[in-house]
C-alpha positions as CSV (number, residue, x, y, z in Angstrom):
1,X,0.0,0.0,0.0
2,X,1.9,3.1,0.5
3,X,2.8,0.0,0.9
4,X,0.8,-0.7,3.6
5,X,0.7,2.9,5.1
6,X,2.0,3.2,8.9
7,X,-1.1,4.5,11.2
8,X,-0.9,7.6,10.8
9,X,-0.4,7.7,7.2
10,X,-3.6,5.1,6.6
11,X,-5.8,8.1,8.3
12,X,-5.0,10.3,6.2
13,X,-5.1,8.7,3.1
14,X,-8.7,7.0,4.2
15,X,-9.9,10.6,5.0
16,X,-8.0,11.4,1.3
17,X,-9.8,8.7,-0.8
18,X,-13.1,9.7,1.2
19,X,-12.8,13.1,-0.7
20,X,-12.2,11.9,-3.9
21,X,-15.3,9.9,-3.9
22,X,-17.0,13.8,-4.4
23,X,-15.4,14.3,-7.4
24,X,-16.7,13.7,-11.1
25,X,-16.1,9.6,-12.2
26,X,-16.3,8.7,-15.5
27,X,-18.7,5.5,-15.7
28,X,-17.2,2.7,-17.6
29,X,-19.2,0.3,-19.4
30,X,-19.9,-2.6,-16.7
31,X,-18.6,-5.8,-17.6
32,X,-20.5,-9.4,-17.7
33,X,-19.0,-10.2,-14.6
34,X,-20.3,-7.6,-13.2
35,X,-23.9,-7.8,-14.2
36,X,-24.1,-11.1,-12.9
37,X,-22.9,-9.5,-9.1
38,X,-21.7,-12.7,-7.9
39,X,-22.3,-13.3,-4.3
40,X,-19.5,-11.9,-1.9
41,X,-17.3,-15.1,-0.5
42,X,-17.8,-15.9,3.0
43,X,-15.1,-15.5,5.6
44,X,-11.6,-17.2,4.2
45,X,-13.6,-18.9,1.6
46,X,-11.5,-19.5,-1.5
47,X,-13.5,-18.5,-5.0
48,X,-11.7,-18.2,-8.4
49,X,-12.3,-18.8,-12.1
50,X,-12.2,-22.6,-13.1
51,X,-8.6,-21.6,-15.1
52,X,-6.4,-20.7,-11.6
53,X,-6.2,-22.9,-8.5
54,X,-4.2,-22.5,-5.3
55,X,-1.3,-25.2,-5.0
56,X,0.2,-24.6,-2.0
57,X,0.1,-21.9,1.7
58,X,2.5,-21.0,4.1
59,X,2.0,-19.4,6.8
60,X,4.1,-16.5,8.3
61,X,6.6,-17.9,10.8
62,X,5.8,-17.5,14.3
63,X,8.0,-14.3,14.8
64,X,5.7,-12.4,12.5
65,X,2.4,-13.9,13.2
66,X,1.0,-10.7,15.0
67,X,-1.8,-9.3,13.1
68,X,0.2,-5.6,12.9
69,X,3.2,-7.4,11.6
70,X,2.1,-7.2,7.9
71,X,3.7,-9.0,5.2
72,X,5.0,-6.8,1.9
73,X,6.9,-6.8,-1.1
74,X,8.4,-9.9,-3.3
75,X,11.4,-10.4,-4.7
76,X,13.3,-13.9,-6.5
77,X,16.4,-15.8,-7.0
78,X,17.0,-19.0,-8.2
79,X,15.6,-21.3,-6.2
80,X,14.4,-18.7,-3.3
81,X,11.3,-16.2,-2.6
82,X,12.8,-13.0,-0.3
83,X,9.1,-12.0,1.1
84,X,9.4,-8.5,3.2
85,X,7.0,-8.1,6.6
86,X,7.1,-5.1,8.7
87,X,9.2,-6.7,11.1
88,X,11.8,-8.4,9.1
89,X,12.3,-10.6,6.1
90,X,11.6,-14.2,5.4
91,X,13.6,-16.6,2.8
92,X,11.4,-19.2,1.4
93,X,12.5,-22.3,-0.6
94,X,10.4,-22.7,-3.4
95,X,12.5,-25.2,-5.5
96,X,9.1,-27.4,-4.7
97,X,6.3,-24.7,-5.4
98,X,3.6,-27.4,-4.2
99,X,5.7,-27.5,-0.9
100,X,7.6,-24.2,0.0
101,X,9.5,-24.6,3.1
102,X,10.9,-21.6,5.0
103,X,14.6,-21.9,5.0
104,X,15.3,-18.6,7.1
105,X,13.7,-16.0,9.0
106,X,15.3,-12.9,9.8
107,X,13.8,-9.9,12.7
108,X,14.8,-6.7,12.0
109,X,12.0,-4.5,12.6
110,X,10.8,-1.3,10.2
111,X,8.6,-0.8,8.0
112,X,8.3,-1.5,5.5
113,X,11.1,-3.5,4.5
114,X,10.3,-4.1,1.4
115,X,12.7,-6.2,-0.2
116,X,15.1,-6.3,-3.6
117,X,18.1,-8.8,-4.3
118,X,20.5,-8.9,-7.0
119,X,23.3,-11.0,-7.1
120,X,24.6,-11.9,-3.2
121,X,22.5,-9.0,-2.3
122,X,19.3,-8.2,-0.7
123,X,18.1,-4.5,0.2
124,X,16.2,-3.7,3.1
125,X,13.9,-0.4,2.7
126,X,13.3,1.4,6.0
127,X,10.5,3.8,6.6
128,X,9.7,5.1,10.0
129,X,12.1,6.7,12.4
130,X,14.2,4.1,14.1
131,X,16.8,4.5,17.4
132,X,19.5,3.0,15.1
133,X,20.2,1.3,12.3
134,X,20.7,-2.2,13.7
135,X,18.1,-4.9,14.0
136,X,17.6,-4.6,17.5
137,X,16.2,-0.7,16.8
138,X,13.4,0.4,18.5
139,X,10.7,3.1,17.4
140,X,11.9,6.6,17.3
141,X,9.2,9.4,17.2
142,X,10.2,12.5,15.8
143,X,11.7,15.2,16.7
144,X,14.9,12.7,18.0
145,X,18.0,14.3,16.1
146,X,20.0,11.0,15.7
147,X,17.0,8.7,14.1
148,X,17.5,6.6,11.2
149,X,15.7,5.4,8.5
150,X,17.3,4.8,4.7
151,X,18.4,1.5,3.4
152,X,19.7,-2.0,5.0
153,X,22.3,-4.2,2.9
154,X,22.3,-8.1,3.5
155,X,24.8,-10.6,2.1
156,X,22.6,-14.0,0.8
157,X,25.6,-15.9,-0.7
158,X,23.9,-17.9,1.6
159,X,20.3,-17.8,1.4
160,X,19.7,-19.6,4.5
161,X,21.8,-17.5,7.1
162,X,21.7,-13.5,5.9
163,X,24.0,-11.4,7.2
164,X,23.8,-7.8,7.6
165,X,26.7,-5.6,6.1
166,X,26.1,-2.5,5.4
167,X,23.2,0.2,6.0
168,X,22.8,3.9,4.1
169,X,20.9,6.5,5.9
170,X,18.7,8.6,3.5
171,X,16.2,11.6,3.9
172,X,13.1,10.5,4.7
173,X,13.4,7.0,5.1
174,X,13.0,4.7,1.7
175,X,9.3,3.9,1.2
176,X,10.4,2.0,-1.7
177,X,13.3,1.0,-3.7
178,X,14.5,0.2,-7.7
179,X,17.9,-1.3,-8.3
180,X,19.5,-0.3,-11.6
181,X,22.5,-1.9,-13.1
182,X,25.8,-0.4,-13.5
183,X,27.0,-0.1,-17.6
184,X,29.8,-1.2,-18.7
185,X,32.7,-1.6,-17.0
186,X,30.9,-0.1,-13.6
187,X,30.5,-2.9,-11.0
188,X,27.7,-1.4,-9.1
189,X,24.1,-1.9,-9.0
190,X,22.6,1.6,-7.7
191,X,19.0,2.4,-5.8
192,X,16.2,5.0,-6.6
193,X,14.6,5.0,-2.6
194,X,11.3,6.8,-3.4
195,X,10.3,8.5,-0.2
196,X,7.8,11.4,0.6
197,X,6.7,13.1,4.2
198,X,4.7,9.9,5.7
199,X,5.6,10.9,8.7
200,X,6.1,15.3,7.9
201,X,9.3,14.9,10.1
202,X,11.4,18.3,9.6
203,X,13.9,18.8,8.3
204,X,14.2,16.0,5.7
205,X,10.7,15.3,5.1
206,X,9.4,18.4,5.2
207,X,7.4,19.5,1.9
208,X,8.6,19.9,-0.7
209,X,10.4,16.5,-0.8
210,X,10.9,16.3,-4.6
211,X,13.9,14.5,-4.9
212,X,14.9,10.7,-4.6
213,X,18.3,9.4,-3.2
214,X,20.4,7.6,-5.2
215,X,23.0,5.1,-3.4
216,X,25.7,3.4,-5.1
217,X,26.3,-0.1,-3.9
218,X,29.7,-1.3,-5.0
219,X,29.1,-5.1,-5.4
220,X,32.6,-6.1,-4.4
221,X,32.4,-4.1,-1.4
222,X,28.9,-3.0,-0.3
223,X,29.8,-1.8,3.0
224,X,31.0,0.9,0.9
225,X,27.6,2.2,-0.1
226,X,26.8,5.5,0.0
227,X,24.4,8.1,-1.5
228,X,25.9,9.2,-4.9
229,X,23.3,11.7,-5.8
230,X,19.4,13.4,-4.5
231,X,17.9,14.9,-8.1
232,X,15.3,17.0,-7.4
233,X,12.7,16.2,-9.8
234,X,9.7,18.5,-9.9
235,X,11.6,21.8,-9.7
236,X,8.5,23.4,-10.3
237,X,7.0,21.6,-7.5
238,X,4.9,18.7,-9.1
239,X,1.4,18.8,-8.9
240,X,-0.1,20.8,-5.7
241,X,-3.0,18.4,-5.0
242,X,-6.5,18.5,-6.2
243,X,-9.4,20.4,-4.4
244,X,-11.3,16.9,-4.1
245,X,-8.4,15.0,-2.4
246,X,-5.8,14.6,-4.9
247,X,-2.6,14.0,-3.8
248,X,0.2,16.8,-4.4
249,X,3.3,16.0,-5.7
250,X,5.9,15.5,-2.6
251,X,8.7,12.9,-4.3
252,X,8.2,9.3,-5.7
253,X,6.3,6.3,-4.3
254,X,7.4,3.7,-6.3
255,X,9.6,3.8,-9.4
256,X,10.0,0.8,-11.9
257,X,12.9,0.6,-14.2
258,X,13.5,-0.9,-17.1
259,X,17.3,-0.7,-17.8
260,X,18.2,-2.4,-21.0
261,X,15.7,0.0,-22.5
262,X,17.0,3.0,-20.5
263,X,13.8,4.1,-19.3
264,X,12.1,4.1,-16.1
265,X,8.2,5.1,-14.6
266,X,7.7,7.1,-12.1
267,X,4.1,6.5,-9.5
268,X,4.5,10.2,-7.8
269,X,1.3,10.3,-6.1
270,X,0.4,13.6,-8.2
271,X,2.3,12.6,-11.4
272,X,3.0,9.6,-13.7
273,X,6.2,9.8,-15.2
274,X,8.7,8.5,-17.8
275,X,12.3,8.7,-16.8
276,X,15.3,8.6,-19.1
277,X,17.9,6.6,-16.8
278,X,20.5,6.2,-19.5
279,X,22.7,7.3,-16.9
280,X,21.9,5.6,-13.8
281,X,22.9,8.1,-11.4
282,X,21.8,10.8,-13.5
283,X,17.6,10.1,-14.1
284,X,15.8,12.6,-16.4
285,X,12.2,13.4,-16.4
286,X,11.5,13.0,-20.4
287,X,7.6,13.7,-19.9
288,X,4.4,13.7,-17.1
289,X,0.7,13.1,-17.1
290,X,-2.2,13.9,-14.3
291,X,-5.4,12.3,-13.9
292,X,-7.3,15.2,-12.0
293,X,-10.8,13.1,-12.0
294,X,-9.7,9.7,-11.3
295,X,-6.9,9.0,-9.8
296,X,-6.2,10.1,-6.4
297,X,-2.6,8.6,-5.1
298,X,-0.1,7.5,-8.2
299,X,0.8,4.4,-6.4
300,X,3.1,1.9,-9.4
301,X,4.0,1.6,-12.4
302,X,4.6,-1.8,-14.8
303,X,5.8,-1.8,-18.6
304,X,4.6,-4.0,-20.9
305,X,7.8,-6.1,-22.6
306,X,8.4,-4.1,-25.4
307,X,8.4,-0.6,-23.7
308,X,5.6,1.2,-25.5
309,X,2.9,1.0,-22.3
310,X,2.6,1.5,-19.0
311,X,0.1,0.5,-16.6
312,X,-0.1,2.6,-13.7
313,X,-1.9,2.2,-10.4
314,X,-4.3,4.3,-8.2
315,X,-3.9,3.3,-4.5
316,X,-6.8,5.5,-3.4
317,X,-7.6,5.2,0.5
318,X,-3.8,3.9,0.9
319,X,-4.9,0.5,1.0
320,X,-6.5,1.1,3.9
321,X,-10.5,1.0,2.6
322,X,-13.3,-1.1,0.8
323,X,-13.2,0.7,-2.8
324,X,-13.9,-2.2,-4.6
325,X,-17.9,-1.7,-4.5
326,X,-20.1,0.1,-6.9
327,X,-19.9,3.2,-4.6
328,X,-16.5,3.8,-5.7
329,X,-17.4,2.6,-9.4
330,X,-14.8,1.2,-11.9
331,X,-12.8,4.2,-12.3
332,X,-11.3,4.8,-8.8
333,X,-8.8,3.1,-7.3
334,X,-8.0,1.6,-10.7
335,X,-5.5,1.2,-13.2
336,X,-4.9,3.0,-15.6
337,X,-3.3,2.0,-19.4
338,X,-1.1,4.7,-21.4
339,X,0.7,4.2,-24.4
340,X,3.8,5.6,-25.4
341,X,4.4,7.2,-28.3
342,X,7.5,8.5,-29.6
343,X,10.6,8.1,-28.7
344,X,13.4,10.0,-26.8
345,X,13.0,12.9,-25.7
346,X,10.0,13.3,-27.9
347,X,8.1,10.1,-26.2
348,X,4.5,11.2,-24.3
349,X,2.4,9.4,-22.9
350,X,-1.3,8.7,-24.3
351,X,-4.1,7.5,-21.8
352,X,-6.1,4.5,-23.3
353,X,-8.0,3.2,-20.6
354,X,-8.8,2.1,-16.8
355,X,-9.0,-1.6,-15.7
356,X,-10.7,-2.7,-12.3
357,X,-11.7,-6.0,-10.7
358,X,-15.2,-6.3,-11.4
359,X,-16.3,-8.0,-8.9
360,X,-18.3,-6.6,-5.5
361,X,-16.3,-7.0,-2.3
362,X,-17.1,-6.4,1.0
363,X,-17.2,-3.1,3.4
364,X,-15.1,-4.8,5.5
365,X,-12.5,-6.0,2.8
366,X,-9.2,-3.4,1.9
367,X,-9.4,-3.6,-2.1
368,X,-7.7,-1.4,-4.7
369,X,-5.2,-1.9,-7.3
370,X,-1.7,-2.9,-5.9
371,X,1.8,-4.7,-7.1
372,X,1.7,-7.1,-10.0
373,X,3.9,-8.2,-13.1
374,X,4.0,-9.4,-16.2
375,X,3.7,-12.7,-17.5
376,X,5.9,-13.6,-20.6
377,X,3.4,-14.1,-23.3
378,X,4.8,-14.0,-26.5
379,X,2.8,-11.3,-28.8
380,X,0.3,-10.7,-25.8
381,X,0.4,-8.0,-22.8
382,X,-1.1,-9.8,-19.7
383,X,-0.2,-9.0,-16.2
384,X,-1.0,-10.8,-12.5
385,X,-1.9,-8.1,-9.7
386,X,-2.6,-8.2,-6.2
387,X,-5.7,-6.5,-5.3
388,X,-5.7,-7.0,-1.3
389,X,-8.7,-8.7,-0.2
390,X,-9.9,-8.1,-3.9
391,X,-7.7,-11.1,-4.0
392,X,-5.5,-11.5,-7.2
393,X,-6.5,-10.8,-11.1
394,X,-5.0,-11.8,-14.2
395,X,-6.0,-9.2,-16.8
396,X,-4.9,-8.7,-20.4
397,X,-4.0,-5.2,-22.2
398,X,-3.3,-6.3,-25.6
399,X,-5.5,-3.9,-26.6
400,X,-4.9,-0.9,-24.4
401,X,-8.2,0.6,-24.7
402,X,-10.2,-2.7,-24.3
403,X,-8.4,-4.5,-21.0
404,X,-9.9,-7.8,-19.7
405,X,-10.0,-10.1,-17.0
406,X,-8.6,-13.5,-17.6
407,X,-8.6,-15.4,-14.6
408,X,-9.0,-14.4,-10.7
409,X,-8.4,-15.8,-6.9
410,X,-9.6,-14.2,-3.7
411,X,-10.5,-15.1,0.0
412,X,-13.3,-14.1,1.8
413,X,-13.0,-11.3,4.0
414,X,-10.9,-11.7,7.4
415,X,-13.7,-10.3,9.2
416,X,-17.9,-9.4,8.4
417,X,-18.0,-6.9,11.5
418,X,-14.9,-5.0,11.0
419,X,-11.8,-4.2,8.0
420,X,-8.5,-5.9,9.1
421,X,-5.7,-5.0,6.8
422,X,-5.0,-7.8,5.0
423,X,-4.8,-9.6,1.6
424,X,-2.3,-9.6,-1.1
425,X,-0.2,-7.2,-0.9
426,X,1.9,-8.6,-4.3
427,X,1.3,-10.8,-6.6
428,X,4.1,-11.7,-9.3
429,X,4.7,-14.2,-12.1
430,X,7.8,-16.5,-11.4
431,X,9.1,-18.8,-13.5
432,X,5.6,-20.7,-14.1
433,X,3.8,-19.8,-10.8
434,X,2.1,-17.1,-9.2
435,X,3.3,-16.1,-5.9
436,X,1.0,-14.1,-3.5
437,X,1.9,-12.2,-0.7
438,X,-0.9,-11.9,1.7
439,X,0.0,-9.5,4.3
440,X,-2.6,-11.6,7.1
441,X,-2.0,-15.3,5.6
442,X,1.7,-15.9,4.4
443,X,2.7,-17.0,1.3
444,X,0.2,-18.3,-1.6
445,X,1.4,-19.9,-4.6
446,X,-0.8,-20.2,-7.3
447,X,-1.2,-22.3,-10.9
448,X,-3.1,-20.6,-13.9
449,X,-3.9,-23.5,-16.7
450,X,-5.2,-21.4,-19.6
451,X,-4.4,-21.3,-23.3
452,X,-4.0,-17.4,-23.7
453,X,-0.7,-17.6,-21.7
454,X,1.5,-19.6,-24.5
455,X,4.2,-21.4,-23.3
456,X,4.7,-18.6,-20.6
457,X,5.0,-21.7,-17.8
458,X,8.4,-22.9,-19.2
459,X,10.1,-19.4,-19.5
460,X,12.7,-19.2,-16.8
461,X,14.9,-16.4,-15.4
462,X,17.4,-16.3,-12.3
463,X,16.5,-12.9,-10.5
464,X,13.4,-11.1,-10.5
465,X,12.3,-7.6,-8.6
466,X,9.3,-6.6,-9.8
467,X,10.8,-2.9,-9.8
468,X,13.3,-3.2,-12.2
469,X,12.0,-5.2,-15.3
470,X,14.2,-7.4,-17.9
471,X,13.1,-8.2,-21.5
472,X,11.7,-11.7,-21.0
473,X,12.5,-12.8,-24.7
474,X,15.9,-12.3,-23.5
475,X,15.6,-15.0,-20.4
């Protein structure tokens, strides 16, 4: 969610999507599925289309079974899942997907550690204000002078026994993170931690925050790692927030990259945004759209293979409310589809169309668009997404301005009487499986049998971070 949002942050962006709901929707035609109105599930009951199943669950290990200690972001290598939580990390073997068996589970508490590897790395992003930057930290309220928040560096040459090496303090925390390759003969991976004023600590986070840091991570030695650059990238101040609850411009909350096509998009809460990273320390706005009706809080962003679309994501209420209703309609808390068209410096971006789960979900359930990936269909542009307790879609954009559901999985609500945060919080495609995760219930993994995704089960890649995309034809 922002991803989840920390307390305080959830209030506001509940009373935020609240006003939104006032502004004017555009009505989109309403699909068959959701003429039919299928009943809501039950409590934990399992629905889906007759094309997806769930294979296998595991639950989150004991150390992080509180119901506040929420599970987040995904990433992959080899035969490992990395799945972040609030409190820590877990390392999940998954060389069975039928049967995955945690194989290490690491405490180190702040949120909301979401999670990237690349090579005999993993990165740890930290968001709220800690005492310190070990693992045994404790909460630090603002104002404290000394408090840390920024990015954590582990060493997985081992997957099964992390060790921590290296940490980078940066303003305002990193909300999220995007690793981009070094060129050439540069050894280095570097990280875009998006950030913005969750907590409106002074001085760091104080608006404007228009900027994102930039630390270099020397892969031979990445206890040398360090902040390399901050470009401030709204100069002009970005968007200054609609009068019906739009979110202003105040940095990045989520960037994905796509290096071997030197381009990256930016989810800036007020602004989507294509980035020239040619120079991975040096990232260049190239062009921004708005969506002053619709979208309320530019949450993600995902590429289609060959770099000519990009699907972003509305995370109105913050993840922290039932949008998923005909209240909110199909426009709100949606995606949204926009080409690309030209190239360079020249490129824009066109807006085709929105896509939203249509089915009805509870008042009690969190739903609104959240983290997914592609899937590598030759020819075709189909994506997996986590939707919360909307459960998980599989949706095709072929045909940007006709999108359409292809397959879907969801639980019941975890409660009738009142919301609980929970659901998946991401849902990516990995080397011929889904893998959920679901911030209440742990790890899902999930098997879609259906003819419009190729031969998409037997493509295979190494690493995957859903943040920094690769060219499947090239895996």
């Amino acid at each position: 969610m922002n991803r989840t949002a920390p307390r305080g942050r959830l209030k506001r962006l509940v009373y935020l999507g609240a006003a939104v709901l006032v502004s004017s929707i555009v009505v989109a035609p309403a699909s068959a599925a959701q003429a039919e109105a299928a009943p809501i599930p039950g409590v934990d009951e399992i629905v889906s289309s007759p094309n997806i199943k769930q294979i296998a669950n595991d639950p989150k290990p004991d150390i992080f079974a509180a119901q506040d200690s929420f599970n987040s972001d995904l990433a992959f290598q080899g035969r490992y899942a990395y799945s972040g939580n609030y409190n820590g990390f877990t390392v999940y073997d998954i060389s069975n997907p039928r049967d995955p068996k945690q194989a290490a589970a690491v405490l180190c508490p702040g949120s909301q550690n979401d999670v990237s590897v690349y090579g005999h790395l993993l990165f740890l992003g930290t968001d709220s204000p800690r005492s310190d930057d070990s693992c045994a930290s404790t909460s630090a309220p603002a104002p404290v002078e000394n408090r840390w928040e920024g990015i954590k560096v582990f060493d997985i040459s081992n997957p099964r026994s992390p060790k921590y090496v290296a940490s980078v303090k940066t303003d305002c925390g990193s909300h999220t993170q995007t690793l981009v390759p070094g060129k050439g003969w540069d050894k280095s991976v570097y990280v875009y931690v998006s950030s913005y004023d969750v907590f409106r600590n002074p001085p760091e986070c104080a608006a404007p925050h228009d900027k994102i840091s930039i630390v270099k991570v020397p892969l031979r030695n990445p206890a040398a790692a360090a902040v390399v650059a901050e470009p401030v990238l709204f100069p002009d101040g970005g968007y200054p927030g609609g009068p019906t609850g739009q979110s202003a411009t105040a940095g990045c909350h989520d960037i994905t990259a796509y290096p071997s096509k030197n381009i990256a998009a930016g989810a800036c809460m007020g602004d989507g945004v294509l980035f020239d990273i040619s120079k991975p320390a040096e990232p260049k706005v190239i062009t921004s759209v708005r969506d002053t009706t619709n979208f309320a809080f530019w949450h993600s962003a995902t590429f289609n293979n060959d770099g000519t679309k990009v699907v972003f994501t509305d995370e109105l209420g913050g993840g922290g409310r039932a949008t998923c209703n005909p209240t909110i309609g199909p426009n709100l808390g949606a995606d949204a589809i926009y080409d690309i068209k030209g190239k360079g410096k020249k490129a824009k971006l066109e807006f085709r169309s929105y896509f939203k789960i249509p089915r009805e979900n509870a008042a009690t359930e969190n739903c609104v668009a959240h983290n997914g990936s592609l899937i590598p269909v030759k020819g075709r542009d189909i994506m997996v997404q986590a939707w919360y307790q909307g459960g998980i879609s599989v949706w095709d954009f072929t045909n940007s301005s006709k999108p359409k559901e292809i397959a879907y999985w969801e639980r019941g609500p975890l409660s009738t009487t009142q919301l609980i945060l929970g659901g998946s919080w991401s849902a990516y495609w990995y080397n011929g499986y889904i893998y959920s995760n679901d911030i209440q219930k742990g790890l899902d993994v999930l098997k879609v049998t259906d003819h419009r995704l190729g031969n998409a089960e037997w493509q295979r890649t190494w690493q995957f971070n859903a943040q920094t995309q690769s060219d499947y034809r090239h895996w």
